[in-house]
C-alpha positions as CSV (number, residue, x, y, z in Angstrom):
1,X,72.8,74.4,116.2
2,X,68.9,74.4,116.1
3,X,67.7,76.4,118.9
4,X,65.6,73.7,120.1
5,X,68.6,71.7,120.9
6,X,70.6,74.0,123.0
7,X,68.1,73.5,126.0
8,X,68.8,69.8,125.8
9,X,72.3,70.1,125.5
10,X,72.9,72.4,128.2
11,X,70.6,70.3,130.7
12,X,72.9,67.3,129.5
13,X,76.1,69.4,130.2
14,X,74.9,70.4,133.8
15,X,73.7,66.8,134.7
16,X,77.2,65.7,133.7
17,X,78.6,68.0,135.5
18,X,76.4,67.2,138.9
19,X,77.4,63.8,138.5
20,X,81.1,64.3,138.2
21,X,81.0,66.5,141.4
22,X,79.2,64.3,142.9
23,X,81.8,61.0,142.6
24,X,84.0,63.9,144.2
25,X,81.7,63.8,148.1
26,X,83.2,61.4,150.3
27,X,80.4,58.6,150.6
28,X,79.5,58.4,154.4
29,X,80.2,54.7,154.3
30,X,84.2,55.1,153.7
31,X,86.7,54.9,156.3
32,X,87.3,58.8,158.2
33,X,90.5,60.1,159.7
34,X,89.4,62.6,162.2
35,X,91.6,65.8,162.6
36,X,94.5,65.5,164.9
37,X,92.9,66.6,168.4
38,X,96.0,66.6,170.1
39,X,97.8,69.6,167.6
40,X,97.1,73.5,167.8
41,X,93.9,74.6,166.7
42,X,94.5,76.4,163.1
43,X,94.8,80.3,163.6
44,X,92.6,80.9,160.8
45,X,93.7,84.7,160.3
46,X,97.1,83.4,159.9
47,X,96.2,81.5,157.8
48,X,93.9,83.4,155.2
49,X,95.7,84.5,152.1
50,X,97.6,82.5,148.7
51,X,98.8,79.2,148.9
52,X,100.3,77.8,145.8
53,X,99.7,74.0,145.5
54,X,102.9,72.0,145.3
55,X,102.2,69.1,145.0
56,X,98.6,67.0,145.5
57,X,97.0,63.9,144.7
58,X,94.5,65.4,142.8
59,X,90.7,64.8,141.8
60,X,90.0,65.0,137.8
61,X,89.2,68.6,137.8
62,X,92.8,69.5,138.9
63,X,94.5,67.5,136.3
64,X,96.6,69.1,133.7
65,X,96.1,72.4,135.4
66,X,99.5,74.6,136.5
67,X,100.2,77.9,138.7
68,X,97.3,76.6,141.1
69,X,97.1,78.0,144.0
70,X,94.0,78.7,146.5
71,X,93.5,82.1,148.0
72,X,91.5,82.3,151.5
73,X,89.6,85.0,153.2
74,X,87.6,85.5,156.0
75,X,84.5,86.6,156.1
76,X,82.4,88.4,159.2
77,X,79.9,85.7,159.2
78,X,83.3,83.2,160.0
79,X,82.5,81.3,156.6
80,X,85.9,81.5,154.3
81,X,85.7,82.7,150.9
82,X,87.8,80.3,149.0
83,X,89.1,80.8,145.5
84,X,90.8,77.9,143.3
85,X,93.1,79.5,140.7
86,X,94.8,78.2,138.0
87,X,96.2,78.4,133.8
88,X,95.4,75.7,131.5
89,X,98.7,76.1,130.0
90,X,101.4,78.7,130.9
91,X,101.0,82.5,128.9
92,X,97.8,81.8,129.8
93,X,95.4,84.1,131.9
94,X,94.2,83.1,135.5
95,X,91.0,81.3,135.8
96,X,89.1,81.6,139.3
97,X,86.5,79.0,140.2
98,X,84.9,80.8,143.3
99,X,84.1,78.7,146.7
100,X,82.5,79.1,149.9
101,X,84.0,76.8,153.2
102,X,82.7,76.5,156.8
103,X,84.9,75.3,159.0
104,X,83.5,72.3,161.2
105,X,82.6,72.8,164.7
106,X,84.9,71.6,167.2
107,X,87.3,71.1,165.1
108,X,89.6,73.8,166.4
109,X,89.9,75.2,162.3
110,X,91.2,71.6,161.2
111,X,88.2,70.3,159.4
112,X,86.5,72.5,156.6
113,X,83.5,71.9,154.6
114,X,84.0,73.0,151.4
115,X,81.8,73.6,148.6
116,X,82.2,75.2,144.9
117,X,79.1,74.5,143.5
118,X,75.7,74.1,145.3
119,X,74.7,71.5,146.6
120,X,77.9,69.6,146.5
121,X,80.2,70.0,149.2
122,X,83.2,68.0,150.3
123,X,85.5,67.7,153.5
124,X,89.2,68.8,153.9
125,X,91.4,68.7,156.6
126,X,94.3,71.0,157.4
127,X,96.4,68.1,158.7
128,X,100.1,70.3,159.5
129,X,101.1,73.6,159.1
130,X,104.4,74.9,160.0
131,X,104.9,77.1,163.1
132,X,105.3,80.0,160.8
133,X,102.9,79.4,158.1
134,X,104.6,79.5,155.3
135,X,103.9,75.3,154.6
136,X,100.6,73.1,155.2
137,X,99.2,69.4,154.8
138,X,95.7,69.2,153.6
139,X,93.9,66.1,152.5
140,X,90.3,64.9,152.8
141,X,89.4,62.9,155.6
142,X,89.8,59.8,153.6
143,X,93.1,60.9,152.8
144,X,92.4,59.9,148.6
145,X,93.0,63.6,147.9
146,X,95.4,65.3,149.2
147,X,97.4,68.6,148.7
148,X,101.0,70.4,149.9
149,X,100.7,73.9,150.5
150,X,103.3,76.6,150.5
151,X,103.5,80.3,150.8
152,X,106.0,80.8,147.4
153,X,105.4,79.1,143.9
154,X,108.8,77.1,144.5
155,X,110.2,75.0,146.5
156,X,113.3,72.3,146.4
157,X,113.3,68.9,145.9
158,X,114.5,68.3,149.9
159,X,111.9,70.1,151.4
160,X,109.3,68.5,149.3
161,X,110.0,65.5,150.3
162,X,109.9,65.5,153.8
163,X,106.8,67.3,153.6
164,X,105.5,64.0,151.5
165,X,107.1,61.7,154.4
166,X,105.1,63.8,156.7
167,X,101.8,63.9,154.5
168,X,102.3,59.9,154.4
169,X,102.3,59.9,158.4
170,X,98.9,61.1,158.1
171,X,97.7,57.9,156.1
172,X,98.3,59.4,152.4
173,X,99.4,57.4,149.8
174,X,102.9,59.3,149.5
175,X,103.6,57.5,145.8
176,X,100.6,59.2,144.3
177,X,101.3,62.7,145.6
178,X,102.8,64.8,142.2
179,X,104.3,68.1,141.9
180,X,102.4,70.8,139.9
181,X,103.8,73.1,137.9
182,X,104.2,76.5,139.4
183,X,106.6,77.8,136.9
184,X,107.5,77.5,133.3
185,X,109.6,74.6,132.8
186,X,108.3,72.8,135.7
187,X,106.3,69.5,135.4
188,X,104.0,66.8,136.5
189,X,106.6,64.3,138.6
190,X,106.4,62.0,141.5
191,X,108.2,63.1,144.7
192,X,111.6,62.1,145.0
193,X,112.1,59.9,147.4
């Protein structure tokens, strides 16, 4: 490739890019669930640490992507340092895409703005998490995206699905939540019902 056209190309690749993050924002024009008021406030030290992702209804940049899981930590200025982690393809090695999130005053932990690349940022909402931490419910506040959390890589089909039949209580489309992969063997699949 000619020198003179790497410039170009790489402005292209990065406007691309921008554009695809930005169809990713919720528009301020489309219907908002708030955060439940009337649950617990999220103890945030609790919980910092791995999640593996379960099961979502994922945005483009998730698809095809297995062993995903997001690892929190707190930082001193309260900001959360939030990493996405995932393999293409399993034997492969971890990729980390590296994120920043505030949580959202008044929002007792519930509501975090999340952003992975500046200046794009998005909304998510920690909508359940189980008394000991070890499952959560998060979606955006338009509840398009939406994601089940858990503590281990696996998890049966039962527990699943009431976790779906809860994430659908909270206005998610439970026929477009998936499974991903955590393990070999593992694959893309609807919830059972």
């Amino acid at each position: 490739m000619r020198a003179a056209a790497r410039p170009a190309l790489l402005t292209t690749v990065i406007a691309a890019l921008a554009l695809a993050l930005a169809a990713c924002q919720t528009p301020p024009e489309t219907p908002r669930m708030p955060a439940d008021a009337t649950t617990a406030p999220v103890d945030l030290d609790r919980f910092m640490g791995t999640w593996y992702v379960v099961a979502n209804v994922p945005y483009f940049f998730e698809n095809g992507k297995v062993a995903t899981r997001d690892v929190y930590r707190l930082r001193p200025d309260g900001r959360i340092d939030n990493d996405f982690v995932f393999k293409k393809a399993f034997g492969e090695e971890d990729r980390t895409w590296n994120g920043v999130s505030t949580i959202v005053e008044a929002s007792g932990g519930r509501e975090w703005k999340v952003q992975f690349i500046w200046p794009f940022s998005t909304r998510m909402q920690v909508l359940d998490v189980a008394p000991d931490y070890s499952t959560a419910l998060l979606a955006t506040p338009d509840r398009k995206l939406a994601w089940i959390f858990s503590r281990k890589p696996e998890m049966d089909e039962a527990t699943l699905a009431g976790l779906a039949t809860r994430m659908a209580a909270h206005g998610v489309d439970r026929a477009a939540l998936r499974r991903v992969p955590q393990v070999e063997g593992q694959t893309v699949a609807p919830i059972a019902p």
